[in-house]
N, C-alpha and C positions, 0 to 999 in steps of 0.2 A: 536551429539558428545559433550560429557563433556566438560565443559572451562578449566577445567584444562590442559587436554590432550594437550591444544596448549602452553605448555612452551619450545618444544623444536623442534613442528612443523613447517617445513622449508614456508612461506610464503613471496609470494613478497612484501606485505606489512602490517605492522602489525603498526595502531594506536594505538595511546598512552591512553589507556581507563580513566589515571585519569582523562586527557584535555576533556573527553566530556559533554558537557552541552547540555540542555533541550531546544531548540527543537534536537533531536540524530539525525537526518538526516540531518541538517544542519549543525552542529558541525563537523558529518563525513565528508558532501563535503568542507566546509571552509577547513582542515587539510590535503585534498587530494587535494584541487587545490595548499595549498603551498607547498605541495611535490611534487609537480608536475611544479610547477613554478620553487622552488630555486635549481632543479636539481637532485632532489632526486629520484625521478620516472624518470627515461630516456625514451625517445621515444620508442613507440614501446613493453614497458613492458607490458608484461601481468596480470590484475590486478587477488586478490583472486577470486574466483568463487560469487557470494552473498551470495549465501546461506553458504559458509563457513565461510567468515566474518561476516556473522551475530551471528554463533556459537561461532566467536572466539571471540566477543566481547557481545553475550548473548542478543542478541538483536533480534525483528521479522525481518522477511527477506522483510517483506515492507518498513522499515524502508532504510535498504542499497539500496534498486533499487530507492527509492528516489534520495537517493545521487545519484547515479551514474547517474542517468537521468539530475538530474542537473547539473551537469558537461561535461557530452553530450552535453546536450544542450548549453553550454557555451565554445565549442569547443575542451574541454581539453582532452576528451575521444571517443574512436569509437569502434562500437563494430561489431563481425564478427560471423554469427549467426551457431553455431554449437559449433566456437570457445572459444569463449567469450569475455571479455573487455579489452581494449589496451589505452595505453598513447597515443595523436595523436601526429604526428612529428610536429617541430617546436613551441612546448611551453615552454621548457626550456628559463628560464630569458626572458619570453616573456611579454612587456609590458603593461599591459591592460591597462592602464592611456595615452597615444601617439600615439598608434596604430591607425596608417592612414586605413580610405576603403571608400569607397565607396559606398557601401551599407548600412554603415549606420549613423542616423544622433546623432552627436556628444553631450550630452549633463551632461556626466561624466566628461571628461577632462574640464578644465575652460581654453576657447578660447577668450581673451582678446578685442575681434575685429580687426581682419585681417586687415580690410578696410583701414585704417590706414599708414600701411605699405609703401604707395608707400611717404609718406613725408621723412621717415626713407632711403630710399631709393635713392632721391632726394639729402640728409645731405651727405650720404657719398659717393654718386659721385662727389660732391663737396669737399668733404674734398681727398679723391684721386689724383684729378686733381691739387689737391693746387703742389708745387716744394718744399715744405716743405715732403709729405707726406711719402717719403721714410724713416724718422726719426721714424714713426709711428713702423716700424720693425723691431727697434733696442732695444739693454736694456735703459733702462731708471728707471726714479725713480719710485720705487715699490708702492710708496705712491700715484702717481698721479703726473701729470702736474701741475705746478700754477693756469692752465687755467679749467683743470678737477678739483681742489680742489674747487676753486673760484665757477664755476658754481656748484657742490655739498650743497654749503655755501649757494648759493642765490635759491634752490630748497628747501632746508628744510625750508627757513626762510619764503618761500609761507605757508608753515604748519607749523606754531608757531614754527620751532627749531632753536634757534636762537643760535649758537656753532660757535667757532671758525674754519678756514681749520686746526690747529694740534690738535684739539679734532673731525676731521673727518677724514674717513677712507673709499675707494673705495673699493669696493669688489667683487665678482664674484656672485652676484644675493643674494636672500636672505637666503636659505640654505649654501653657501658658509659663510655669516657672521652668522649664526647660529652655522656650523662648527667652527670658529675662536673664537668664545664667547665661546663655551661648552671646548674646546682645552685651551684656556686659562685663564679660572676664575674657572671652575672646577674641580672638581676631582671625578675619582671612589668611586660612597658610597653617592654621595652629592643628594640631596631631591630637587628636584622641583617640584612646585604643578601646575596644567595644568587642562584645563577644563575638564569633561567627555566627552566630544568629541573633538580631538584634533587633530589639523596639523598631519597627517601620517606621514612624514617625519621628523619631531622633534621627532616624538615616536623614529623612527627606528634609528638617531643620537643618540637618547640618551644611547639606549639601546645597541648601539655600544660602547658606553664609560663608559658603566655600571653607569649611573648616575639613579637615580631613579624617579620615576613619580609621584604624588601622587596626588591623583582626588580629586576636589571641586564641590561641587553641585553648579549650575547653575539656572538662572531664566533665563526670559526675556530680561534682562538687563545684562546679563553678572552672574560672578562668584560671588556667595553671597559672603557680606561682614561676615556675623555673622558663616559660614562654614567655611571661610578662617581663620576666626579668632579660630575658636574652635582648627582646625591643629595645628594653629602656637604654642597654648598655649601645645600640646601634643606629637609635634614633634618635632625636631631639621633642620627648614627649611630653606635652603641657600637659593632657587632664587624661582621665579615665573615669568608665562610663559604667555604672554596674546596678541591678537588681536583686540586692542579694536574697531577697524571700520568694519564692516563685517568680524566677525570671522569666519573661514576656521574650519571646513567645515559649523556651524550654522547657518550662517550669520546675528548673530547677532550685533546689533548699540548698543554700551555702552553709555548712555548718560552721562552728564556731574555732576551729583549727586552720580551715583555711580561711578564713577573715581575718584571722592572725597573721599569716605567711604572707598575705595580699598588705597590709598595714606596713610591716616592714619597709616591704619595695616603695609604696607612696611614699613614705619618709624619705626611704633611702634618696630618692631622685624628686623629690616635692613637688608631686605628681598633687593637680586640685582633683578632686575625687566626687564624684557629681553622684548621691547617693539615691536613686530614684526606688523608694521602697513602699509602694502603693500596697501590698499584701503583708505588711509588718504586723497590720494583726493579729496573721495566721503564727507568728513565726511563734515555735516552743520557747520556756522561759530561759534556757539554758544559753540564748545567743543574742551577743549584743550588737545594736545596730554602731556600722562604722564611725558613727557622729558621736557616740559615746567613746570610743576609743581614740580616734586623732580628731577631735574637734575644728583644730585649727588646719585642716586639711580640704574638709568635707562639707559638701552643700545639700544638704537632706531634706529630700521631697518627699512629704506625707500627703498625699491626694486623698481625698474621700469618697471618690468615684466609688470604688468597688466595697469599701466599709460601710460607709452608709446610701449613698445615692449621686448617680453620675450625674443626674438633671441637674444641678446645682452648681455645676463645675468650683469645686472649693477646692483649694490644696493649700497647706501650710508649708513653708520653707526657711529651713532654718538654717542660718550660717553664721561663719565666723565676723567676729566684728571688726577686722579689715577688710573686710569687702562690704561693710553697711551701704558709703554713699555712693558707689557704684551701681550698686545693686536696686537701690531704691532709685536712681538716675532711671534704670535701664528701665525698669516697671513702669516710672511715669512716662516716661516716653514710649512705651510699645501701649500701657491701656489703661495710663490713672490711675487706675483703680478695680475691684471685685465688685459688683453688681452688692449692694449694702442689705436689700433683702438677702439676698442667698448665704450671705455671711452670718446675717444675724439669725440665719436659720438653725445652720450648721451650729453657731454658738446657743441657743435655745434648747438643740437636743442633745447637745453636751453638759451644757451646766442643768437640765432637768433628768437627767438621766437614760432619756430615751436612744443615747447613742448605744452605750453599751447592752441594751436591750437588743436592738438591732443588729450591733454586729454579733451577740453570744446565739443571732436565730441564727444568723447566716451562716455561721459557722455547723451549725445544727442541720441544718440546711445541704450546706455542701457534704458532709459526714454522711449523709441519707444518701447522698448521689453516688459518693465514692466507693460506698457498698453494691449499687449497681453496676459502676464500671468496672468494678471486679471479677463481677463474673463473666466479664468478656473478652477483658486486657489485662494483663498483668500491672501491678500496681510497685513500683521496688523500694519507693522512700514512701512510706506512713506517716511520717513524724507529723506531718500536718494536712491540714483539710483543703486540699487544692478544688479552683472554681474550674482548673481549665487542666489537660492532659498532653504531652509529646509523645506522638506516637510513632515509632520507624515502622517505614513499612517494608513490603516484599521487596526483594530486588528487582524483582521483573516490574515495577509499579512506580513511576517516576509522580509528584504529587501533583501535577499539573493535572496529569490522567488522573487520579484520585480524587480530586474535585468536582472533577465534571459526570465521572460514575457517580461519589455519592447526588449530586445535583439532578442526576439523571433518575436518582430514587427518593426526592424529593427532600433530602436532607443537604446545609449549605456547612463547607468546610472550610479551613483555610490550608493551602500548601506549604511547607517551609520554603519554597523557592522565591515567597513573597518576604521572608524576612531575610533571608541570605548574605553576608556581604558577599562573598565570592564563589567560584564554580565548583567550590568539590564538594561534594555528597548535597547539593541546596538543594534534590528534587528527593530526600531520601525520606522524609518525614511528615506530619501532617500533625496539626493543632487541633484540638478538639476540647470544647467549649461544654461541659458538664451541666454547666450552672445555666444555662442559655435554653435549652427546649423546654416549654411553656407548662409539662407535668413530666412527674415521673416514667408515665407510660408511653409519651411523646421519645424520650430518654432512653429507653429499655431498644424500642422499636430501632430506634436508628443506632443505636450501638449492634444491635442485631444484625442489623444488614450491612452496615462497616465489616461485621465481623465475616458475611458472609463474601464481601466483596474484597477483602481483602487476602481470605483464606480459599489459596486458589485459581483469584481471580474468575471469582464467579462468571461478572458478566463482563461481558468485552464492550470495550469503548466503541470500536468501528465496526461493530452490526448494523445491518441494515433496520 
């Protein structure tokens, strides 16, 4: 059938053929799981036949059974043999980053160490039991308690940020002060520059408020300085966007030379510097966080998620004090306020000391793990105790395919094609989550079989 002929042929789904890029069967199922996730495909639809979407987009028809096999196998499709191929129930807005089973072992989602948990637990049955506690469930100040702002003040100042409590700010986890930053210092049209592989969730914020993206090449060590610099000389750059202690998803360690070289450029061109450092923990004593060095630059995001416990969604943020009533505008208009239990949780196990307890396990913790990942993957910065790993993989092995193998061996992954801003090397890497499988031997198992599947290409995607 001609391509043309389908300008005004009725099909149930019809991709966008400028959007596809090289490898085409992965382009196809990328495009068809997110019409199938944000709702677009409903349960139960009947997909084109292959062989006619192959026509309609002028492509071999091995190309689409690719796809479609890959998305079988990633649960999103089922097929019914006479019939043909159907959207499966239950994927609408269906998670793949949360998604509890049982069957398999967790090493996409980044599971901060569960173990933990029972101190968190221990705080607020005590804080419950207090005759105060019923105060906990009333309005109060949006800002924080004395007692939340105070413990805030003495958590950052363990990591160099040494701020006043009215230049800090409680907030509802670290996406939340991300919302409140982009909500109140930007605007639609404004240029932030961000790694080539970036926080998913910072993309999808952003491109909710139509703010724009724009990628800096990266080394080892973080976002070159002399890339950064070429932008700034070419474009008109309001902010920039960085994780300097295990960047998400890289996990790269910025040391303390190039956060030097990066400082400059912000000055030079007064660049606001959006300091999201959730793993500051980890970082050696030798390097200091950017809010310590241009203060009046930088908006630094301490999340507790991954320190002490994600349930809680706590994040502290600390910025200059010309952006105060902005910034506190922007908070009360997007959520009031931080849920006043969770705060005074978080402040409980800081001023009793059970925070630092928790995080010197975690750390203990992840040190255990990293000793197992080593004998599978090469490890090439030590300096600190990473929860999560970047791993490149084979050439022949694009990560889409890598996901749905290890899936297929009952361990779940994440691809770097999900955090990519753009198309070179985004299928070349895969995330792997240390701190996330439920034991040790859970851990061992599925780096085993990464390592089998990746060395060689053990098994093949499209066997029968």
């Amino acid at each position: 059938m001609p391509v043309n002929s389908f300008e005004n042929y009725p099909m149930s789904w019809k991709p966008n053929k400028t959007k596809l890029e090289r490898p085409y069967y992965l382009s196809i199922a990328t495009m068809l799981e997110q019409d199938i996730i944000n709702g677009s495909l409903p349960a139960n639809t009947k997909l084109p036949p292959q062989r006619e979407l192959a026509d309609f987009l002028d492509l071999n028809l091995s190309t689409i059974t690719r796809a479609y096999k890959i998305c079988e196998l990633k649960g999103l499709l089922y097929a019914v043999t006479g019939r043909g191929t159907f959207v499966s129930p239950g994927t609408f807005h269906k998670d793949t980053f949360i998604e509890e089973s049982n069957h398999l072992i967790e090493m996409g989602m980044i599971k901060p160490f569960y173990e933990t948990n029972s101190l968190i637990l221990e705080v607020s049955k005590s804080i419950m039991e207090n005759s105060n506690s019923t105060k906990l469930f009333e309005y109060s100040s949006p800002l924080g308690t004395d007692k939340q702002l105070h413990a805030a003040v003495q958590w950052l100042k363990r990591y160099k940020i040494n701020v006043s409590e009215s230049n800090t700010m409680i907030v509802a986890g670290a996406q939340n002060a991300l919302g409140v930053i982009l909500i109140s210092l930007f605007k639609a049209g404004d240029k932030i520059v961000v790694d080539e592989f970036t926080y998913a969730n910072f993309r999808g914020l952003a491109n909710l408020l139509h703010i724009q993206l724009i990628t800096i090449e990266a080394d080892r060590y973080g976002m070159i300085p002399e890339a950064l610099l070429t932008t700034c000389k070419n474009s008109d750059i309001r902010g920039i966007y960085l994780m300097p202690t295990c960047s998400n998803p890289t996990s790269i360690f910025m040391p303390q030379k190039r956060r030097e070289e990066l400082v400059n450029i912000i000055q030079q061109y007064n660049l606001l510097l959006i300091e999201d450092d959730t793993y500051s923990f980890l970082a050696p004593a030798n390097v200091k966080p950017f809010f310590s060095m241009i203060p009046d630059y930088t908006l630094h995001i301490c999340s507790l998620s991954k320190s002490l416990c994600p349930g809680l969604r706590v994040a502290f943020l600390a910025f200059p004090k010309q952006f105060s009533e902005l910034l506190i505008s922007g908070m009360l208009n997007l959520n009031l306020k931080t849920v006043s239990l969770n705060a005074e949780i978080i402040a409980e196990l800081i001023e009793n000391g059970h925070a630092d307890k928790i995080v010197n396990e975690k750390i203990n913790l992840a040190q255990e793990r990293n000793q197992i990942y080593k004998n599978f993957f090469p490890i090439d910065d030590e300096s600190i105790a990473r929860f999560f790993h970047w791993l490149k993989l084979p050439a022949n092995l694009a990560s889409e395919e890598a996901e749905v193998l290890a899936l297929h061996k009952g361990i779940h992954i994440l691809g770097s094609h999900r955090f990519a801003m753009g198309s070179q090397n985004k299928s070349s890497y895969i995330r792997l989550s240390i701190a996330s499988p439920s034991s040790k031997t859970d851990l061992t198992y599925a780096l085993q079989t990464l390592n089998q599947i990746f060395d060689g290409q053990k098994y093949n995607l499209f066997e029968d």
